[in-house]
C-alpha positions as a Python dict, from the first residue, in 0.01 Angstrom:
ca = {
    (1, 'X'): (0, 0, 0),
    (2, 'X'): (-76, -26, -354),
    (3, 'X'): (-457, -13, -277),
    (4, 'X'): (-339, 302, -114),
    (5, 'X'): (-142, 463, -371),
    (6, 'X'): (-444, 398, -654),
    (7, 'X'): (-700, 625, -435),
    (8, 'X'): (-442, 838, -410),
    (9, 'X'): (-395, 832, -802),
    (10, 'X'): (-756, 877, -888),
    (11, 'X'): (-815, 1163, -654),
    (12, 'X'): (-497, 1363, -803),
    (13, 'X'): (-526, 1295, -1155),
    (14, 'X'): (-878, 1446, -1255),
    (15, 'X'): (-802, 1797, -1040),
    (16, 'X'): (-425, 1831, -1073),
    (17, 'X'): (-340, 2179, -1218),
    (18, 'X'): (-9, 2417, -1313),
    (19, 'X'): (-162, 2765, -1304),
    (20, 'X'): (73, 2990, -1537),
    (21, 'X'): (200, 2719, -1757),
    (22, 'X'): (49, 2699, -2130),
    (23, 'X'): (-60, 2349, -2092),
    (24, 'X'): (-223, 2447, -1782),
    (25, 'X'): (-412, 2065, -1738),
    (26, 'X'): (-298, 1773, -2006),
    (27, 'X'): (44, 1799, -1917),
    (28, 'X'): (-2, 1715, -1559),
    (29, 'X'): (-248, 1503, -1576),
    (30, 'X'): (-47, 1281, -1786),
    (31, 'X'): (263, 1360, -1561),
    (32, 'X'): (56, 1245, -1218),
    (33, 'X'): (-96, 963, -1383),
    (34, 'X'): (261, 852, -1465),
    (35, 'X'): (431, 884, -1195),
    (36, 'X'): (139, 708, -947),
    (37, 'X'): (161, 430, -1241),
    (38, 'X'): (545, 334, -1206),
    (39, 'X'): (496, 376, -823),
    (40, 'X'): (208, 111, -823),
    (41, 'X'): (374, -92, -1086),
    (42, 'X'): (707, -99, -895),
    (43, 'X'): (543, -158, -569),
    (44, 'X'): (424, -431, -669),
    (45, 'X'): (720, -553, -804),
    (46, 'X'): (929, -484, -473),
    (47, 'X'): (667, -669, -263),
    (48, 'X'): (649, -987, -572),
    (49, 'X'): (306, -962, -562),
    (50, 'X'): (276, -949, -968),
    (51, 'X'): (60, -1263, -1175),
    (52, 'X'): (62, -1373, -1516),
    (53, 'X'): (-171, -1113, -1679),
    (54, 'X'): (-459, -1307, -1896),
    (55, 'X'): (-477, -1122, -2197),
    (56, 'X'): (-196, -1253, -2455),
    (57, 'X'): (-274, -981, -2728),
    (58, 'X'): (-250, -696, -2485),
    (59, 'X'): (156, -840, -2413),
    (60, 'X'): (151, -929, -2801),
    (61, 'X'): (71, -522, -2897),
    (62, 'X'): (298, -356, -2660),
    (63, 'X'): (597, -592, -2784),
    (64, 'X'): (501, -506, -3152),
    (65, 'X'): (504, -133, -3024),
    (66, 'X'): (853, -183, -3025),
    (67, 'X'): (859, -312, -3363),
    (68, 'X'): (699, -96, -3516),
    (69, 'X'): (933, 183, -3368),
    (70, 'X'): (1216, -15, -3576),
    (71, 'X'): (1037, -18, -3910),
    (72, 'X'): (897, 321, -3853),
    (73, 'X'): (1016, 622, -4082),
    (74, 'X'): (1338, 776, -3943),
    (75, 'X'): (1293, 1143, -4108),
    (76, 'X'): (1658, 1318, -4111),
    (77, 'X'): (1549, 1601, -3854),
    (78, 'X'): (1849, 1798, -3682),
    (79, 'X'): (1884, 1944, -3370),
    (80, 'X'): (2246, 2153, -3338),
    (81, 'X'): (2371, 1908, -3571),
    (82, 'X'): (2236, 1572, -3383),
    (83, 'X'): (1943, 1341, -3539),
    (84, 'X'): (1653, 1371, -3400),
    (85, 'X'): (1612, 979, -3347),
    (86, 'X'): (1248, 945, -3370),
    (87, 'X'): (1236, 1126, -2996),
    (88, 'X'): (835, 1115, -3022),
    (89, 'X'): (825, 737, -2984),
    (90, 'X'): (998, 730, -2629),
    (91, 'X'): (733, 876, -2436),
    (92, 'X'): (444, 657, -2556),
    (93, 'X'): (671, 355, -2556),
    (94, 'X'): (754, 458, -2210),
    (95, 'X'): (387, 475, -2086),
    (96, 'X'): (296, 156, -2218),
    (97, 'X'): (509, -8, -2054),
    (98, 'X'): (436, 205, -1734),
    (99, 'X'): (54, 171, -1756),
    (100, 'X'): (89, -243, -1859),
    (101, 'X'): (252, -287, -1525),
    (102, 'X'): (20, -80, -1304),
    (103, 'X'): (-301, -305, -1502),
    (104, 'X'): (-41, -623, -1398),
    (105, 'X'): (-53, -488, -1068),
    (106, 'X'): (-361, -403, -990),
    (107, 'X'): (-486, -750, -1114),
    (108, 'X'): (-286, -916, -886),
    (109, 'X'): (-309, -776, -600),
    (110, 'X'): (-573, -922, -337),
    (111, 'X'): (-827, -685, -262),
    (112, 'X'): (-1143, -734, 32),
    (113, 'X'): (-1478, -629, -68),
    (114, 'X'): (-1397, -308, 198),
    (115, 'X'): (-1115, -235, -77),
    (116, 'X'): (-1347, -221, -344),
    (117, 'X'): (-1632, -17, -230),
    (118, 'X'): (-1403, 240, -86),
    (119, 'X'): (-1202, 255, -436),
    (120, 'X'): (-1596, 315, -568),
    (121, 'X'): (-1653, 544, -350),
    (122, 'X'): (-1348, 785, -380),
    (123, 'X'): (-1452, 751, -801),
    (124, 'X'): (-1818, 847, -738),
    (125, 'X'): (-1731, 1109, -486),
    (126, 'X'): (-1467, 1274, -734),
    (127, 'X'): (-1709, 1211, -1025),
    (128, 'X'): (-1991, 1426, -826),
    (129, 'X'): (-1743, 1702, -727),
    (130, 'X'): (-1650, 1727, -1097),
    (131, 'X'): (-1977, 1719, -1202),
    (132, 'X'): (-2069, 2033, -940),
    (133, 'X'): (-1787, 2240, -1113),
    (134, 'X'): (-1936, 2143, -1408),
    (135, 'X'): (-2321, 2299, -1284),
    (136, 'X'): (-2110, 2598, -1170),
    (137, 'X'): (-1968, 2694, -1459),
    (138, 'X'): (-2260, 2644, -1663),
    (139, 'X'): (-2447, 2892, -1462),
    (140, 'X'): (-2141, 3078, -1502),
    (141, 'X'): (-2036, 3065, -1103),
    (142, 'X'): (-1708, 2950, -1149),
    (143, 'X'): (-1446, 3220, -1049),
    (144, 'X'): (-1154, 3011, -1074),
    (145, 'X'): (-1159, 2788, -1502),
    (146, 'X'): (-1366, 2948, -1717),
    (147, 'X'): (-1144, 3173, -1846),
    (148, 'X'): (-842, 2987, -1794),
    (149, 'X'): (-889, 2681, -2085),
    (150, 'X'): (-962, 2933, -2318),
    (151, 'X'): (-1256, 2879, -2553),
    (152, 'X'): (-1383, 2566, -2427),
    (153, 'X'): (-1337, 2670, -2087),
    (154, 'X'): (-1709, 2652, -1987),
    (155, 'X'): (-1860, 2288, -1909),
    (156, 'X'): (-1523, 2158, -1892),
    (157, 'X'): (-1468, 2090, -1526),
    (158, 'X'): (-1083, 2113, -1447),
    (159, 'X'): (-1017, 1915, -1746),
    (160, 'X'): (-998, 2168, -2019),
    (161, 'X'): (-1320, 2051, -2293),
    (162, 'X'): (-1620, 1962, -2268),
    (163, 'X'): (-1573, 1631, -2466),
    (164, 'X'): (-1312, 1524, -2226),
    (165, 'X'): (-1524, 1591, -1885),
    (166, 'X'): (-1838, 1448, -2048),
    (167, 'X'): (-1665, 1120, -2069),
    (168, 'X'): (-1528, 1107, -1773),
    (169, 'X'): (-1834, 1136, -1571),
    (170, 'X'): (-1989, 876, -1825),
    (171, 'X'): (-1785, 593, -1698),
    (172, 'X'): (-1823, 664, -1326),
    (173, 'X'): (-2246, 632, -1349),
    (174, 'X'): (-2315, 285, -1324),
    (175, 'X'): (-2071, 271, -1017),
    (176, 'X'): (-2282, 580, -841),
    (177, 'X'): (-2588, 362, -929),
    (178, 'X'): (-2423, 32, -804),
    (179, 'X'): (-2317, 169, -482),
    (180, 'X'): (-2686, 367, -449),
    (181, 'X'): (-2547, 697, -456),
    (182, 'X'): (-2846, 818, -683),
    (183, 'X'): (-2834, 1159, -619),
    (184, 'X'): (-2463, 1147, -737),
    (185, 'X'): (-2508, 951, -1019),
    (186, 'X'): (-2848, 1200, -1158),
    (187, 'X'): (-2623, 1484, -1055),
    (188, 'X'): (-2294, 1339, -1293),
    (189, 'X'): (-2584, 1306, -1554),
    (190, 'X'): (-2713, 1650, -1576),
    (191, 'X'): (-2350, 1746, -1573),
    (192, 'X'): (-2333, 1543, -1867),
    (193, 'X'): (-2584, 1678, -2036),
    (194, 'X'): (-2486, 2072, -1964),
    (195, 'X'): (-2127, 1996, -2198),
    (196, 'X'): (-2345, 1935, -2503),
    (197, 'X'): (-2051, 1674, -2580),
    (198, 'X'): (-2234, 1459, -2909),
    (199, 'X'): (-1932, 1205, -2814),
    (200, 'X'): (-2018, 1210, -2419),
    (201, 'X'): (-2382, 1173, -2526),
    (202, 'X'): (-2319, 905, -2735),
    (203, 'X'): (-2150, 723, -2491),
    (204, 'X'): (-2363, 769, -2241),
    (205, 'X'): (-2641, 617, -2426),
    (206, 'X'): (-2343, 273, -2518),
    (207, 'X'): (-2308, 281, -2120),
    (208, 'X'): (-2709, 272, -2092),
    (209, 'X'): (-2747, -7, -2316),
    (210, 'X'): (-2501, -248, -2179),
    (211, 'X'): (-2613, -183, -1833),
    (212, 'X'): (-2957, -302, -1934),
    (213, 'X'): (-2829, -573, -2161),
    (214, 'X'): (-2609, -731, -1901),
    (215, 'X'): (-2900, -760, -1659),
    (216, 'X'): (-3022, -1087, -1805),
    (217, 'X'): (-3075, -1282, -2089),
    (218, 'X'): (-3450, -1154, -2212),
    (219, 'X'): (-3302, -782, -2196),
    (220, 'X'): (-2978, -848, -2343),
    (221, 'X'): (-3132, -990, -2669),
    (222, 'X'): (-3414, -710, -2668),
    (223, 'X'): (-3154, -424, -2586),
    (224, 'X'): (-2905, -602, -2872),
    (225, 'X'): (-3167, -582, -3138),
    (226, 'X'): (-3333, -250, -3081),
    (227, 'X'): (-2980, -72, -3043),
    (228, 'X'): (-2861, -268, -3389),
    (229, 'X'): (-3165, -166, -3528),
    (230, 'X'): (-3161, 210, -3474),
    (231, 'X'): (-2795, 210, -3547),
    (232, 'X'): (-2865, 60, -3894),
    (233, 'X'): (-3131, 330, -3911),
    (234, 'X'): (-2876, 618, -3808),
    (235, 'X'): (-2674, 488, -4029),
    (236, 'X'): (-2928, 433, -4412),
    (237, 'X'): (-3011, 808, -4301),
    (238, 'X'): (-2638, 1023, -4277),
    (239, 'X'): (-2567, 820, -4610),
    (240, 'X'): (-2852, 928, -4791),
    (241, 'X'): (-2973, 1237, -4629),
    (242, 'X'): (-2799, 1544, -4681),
    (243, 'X'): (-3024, 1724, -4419),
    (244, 'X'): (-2957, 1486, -4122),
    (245, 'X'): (-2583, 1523, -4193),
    (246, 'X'): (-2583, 1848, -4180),
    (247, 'X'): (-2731, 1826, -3848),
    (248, 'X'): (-2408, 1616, -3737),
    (249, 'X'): (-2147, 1819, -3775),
    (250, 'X'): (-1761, 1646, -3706),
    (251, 'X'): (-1562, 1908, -3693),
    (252, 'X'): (-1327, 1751, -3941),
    (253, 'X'): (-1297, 1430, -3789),
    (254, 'X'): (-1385, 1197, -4069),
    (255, 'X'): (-1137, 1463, -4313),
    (256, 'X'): (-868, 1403, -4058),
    (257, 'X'): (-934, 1028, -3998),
    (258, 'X'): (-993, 976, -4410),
    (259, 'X'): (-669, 1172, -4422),
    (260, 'X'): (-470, 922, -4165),
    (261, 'X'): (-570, 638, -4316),
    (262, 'X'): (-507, 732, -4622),
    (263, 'X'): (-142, 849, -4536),
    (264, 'X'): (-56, 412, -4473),
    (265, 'X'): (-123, 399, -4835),
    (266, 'X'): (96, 666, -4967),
    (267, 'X'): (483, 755, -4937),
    (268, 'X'): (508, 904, -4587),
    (269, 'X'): (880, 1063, -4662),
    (270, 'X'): (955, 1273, -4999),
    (271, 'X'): (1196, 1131, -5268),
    (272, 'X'): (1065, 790, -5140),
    (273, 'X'): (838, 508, -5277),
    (274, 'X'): (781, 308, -4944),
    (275, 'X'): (449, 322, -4770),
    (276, 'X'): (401, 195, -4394),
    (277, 'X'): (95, 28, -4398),
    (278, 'X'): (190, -315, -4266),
    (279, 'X'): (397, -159, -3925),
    (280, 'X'): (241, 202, -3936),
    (281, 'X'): (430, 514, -3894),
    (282, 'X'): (552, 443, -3533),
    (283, 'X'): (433, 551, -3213),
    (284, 'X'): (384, 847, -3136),
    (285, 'X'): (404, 991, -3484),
    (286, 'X'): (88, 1147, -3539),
    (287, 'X'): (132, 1420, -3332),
    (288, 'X'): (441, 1554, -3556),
    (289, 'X'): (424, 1392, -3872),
    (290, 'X'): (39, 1411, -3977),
    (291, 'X'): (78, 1748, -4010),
    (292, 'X'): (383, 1785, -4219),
    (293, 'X'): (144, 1641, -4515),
    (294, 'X'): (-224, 1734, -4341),
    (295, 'X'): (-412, 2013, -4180),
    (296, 'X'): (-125, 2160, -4152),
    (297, 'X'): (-308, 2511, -4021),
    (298, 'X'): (-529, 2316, -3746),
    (299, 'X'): (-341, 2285, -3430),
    (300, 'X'): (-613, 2136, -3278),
    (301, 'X'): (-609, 1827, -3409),
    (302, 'X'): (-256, 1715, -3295),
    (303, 'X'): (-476, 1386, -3201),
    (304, 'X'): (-685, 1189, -3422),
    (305, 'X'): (-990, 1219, -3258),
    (306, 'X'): (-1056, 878, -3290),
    (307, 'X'): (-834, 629, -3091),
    (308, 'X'): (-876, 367, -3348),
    (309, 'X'): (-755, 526, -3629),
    (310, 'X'): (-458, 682, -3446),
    (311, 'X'): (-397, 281, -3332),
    (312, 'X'): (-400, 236, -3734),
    (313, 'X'): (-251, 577, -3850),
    (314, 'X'): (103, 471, -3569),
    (315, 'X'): (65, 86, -3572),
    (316, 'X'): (-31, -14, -3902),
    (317, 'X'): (-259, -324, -4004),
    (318, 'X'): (-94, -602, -3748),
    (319, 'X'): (-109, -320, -3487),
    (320, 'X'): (-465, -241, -3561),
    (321, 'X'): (-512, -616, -3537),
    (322, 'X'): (-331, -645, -3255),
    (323, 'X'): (-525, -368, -3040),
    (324, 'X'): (-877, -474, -3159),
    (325, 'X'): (-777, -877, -3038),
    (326, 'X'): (-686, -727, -2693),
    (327, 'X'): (-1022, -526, -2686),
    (328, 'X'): (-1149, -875, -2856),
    (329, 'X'): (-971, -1083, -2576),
    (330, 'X'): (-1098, -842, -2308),
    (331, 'X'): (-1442, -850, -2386),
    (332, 'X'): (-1464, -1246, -2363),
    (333, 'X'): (-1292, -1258, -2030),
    (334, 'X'): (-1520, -1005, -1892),
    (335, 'X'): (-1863, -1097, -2019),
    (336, 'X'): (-1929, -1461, -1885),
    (337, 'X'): (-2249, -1504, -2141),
    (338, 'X'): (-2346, -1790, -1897),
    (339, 'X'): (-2421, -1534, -1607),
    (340, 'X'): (-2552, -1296, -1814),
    (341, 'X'): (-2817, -1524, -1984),
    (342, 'X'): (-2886, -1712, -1657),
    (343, 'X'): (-2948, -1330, -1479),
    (344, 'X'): (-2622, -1438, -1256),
    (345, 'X'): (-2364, -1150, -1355),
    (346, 'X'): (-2251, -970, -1019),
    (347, 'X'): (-2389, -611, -1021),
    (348, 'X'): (-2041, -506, -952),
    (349, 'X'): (-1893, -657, -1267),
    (350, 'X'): (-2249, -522, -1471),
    (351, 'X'): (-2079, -173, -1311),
    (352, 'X'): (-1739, -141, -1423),
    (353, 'X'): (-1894, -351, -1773),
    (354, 'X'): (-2088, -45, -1848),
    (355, 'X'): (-1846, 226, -1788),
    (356, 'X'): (-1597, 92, -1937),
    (357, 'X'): (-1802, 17, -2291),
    (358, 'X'): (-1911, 380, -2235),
    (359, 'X'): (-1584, 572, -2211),
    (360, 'X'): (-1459, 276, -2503),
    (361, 'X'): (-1713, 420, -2775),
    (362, 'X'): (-1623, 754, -2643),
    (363, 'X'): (-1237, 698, -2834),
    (364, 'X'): (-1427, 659, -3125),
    (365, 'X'): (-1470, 1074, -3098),
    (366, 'X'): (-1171, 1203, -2904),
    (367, 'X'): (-836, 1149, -2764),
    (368, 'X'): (-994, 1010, -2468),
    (369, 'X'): (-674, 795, -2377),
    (370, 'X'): (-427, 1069, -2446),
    (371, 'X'): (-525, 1207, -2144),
    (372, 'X'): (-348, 1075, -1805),
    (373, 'X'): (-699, 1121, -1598),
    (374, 'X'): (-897, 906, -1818),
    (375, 'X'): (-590, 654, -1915),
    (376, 'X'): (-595, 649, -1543),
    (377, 'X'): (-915, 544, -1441),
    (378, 'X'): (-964, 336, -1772),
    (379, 'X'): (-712, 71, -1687),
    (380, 'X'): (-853, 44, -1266),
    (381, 'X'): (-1150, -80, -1421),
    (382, 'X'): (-995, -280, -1650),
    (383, 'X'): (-701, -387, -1348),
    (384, 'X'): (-1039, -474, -1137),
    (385, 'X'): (-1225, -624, -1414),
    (386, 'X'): (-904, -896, -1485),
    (387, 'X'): (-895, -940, -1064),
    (388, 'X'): (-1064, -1272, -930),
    (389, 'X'): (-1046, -1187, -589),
    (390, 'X'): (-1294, -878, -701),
    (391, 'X'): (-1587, -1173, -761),
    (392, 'X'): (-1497, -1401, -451),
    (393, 'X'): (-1581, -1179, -161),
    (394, 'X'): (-1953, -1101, -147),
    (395, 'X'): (-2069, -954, -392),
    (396, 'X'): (-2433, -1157, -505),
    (397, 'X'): (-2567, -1194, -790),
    (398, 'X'): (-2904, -1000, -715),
    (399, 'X'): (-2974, -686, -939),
    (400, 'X'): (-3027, -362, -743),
    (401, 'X'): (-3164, -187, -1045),
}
């Protein structure tokens, strides 16, 4: 049942619409990917089915989510004479608690090696139609979006920007290439490509280099020291060449992310002297209270654009801490360093490895997980990733590319 309800889940969630609403896509996305959370959460629940999840920090963050909710600023906003109550921080508190329990569950539950390639193979095959709405609308085919999203409406799939679609098809590569759908994996990379998404790109090329660096030991210390290397060299060239950062233009990102950080440092209320920087501003808060102080004229940046810095900017130093153990935690459990340097690692964890550090670097440029498609697929990896019955059943450690 719950294997079920998650292919049900990641076929809705990328290509669920509400034609003549304003928020046309994010809203249901996020809605969907709710809903077939709690229903895989509480399935599992009903049916007792739920194990101890591994990761302590990621059960440490959500419980100082709450936390920081109570040492958050309380800002004396009025609605017909009733307090406001900090209402932003119920609906992320809300889905973390929704989206821990589907991870819980979909850890837990036992799934066949059948399971698994047919959850692959609905994510490829919805990856590859995305990416041919993509071609369409790039050749300017598509009868039905471009106009629809508004500016960014070309290149953007049924998710409304570029730098969200490009993403999405980044993490969903190395599966096409581990199940040998080739044509659907080049065809989700010249999709890619067509967004001109620099944070898609960039990602793209972190997926790249982990799927070659996981393959064995000689290529993970050759890929690990060429990638530091040119990323040192990227680097020692936008600090000291005005020409090359001219040619990478943020779009206010580091202005908005200087001015989050920088807002944990500084009164957050007027007619106060108390700074947040320990517990953050609460969850939730950037959306409303960045811009009573910042950017208060760009609407489009209701997000950080950098999922780190919103972590920091809502959660504060221990909640920074917090997330980056998890991701910390995460990576050790996943990468067994043993099978990796003895050319062992199963080409199905090298896989869901690789997409996930792709669409992971990709938060470093967008809202990625403010968005219920790509929260949704995110944490299937990660619910697969945490799953030992995923590495029992047959898969062998022989590399297919």
């Amino acid at each position: 049942m719950i294997n079920w309800l998650l292919r049900i889940g990641l076929v809705v969630t990328p290509f669920i619409l509400a034609p003549g609403r304003p928020d046309i896509a994010r809203g249901p996305k996020m809605t969907w990917a709710v809903v077939f959370a709690l229903t895989i959460g509480l399935t599992a629940l009903y049916q007792g089915t739920l194990k101890p999840f591994k990761n302590k920090f990621a059960l440490a963050f959500v419980g100082f989510a709450l936390l920081s909710f109570y040492l958050s600023p309380n800002p004396a906003l009025r609605f017909f004479g009733v307090l406001s109550g900090r209402f932003w921080s119920w609906e992320p508190l809300f889905y973390f608690l929704t989206f821990l329990l589907m991870t819980v569950a979909i850890s837990s539950v036992k799934h066949t090696q059948k399971d698994i390639d047919l959850t692959f193979d609905i994510m490829i095959w919805c990856g590859a139609a995305m990416a041919t709405l993509v071609v369409f609308q790039y050749f300017c085919l598509d009868q039905f979006f471009e106009h629809r999203f508004g500016v960014y409406g070309r290149m953007a799939g049924t998710l409304g920007n570029p730098t969200l679609v490009g993403p999405y098809l980044c993490m969903l590569v190395p599966l096409a290439f581990f199940r040998k759908k080739f044509f659907f994996a080049v065809l989700m990379i010249v999709a890619l490509v067509m967004t001109h998404s620099d944070v898609a790109r960039i990602g793209f090329v972190a997926m790249g280099v982990c799927y070659l660096a996981l393959r064995n030991k000689k290529a993970f210390i050759v890929t690990s020291v060429v990638s530091l290397w040119l990323l040192g060299s990227v680097v020692c060239m936008y600090m000291n060449s005005q020409t090359f950062r001219e040619s990478c233009p943020d779009n206010e990102r580091f202005l908005t992310c200087s001015q989050a950080l920088n807002d944990l440092r500084i009164p957050i209320m007027q007619n106060s002297k108390k700074i947040y920087a320990i517990t953050g501003i609460g969850p939730g808060s950037f959306k409303y209270l960045f811009h009573a102080k910042n950017n208060m004229r760009n609407e489009n940046f209701l997000y950080a654009h950098n999922e780190y810095v919103q972590v920091a900017y809502e959660y504060g130093i221990v909640g920074f801490l917090l997330f980056m153990g998890m991701l910390g935690l995460g990576i050790w459990h996943f990468v067994p360093f043993r099978k990796v340097f003895a050319g062992e690692i199963e080409p199905r964890r090298r896989a869901l490895l690789s997409g996930l550090a792709g669409i992971a670097v990709c938060a470093g440029g967008i809202f990625i997980w403010q968005i219920g498609t790509h929260i949704f697929y995110t944490l299937t990896i990660v619910g697969f990733l945490y799953n030992d019955s995923v590495w029992k059943e047959g898969d062998s450690p022989c590399q297919p590319i």
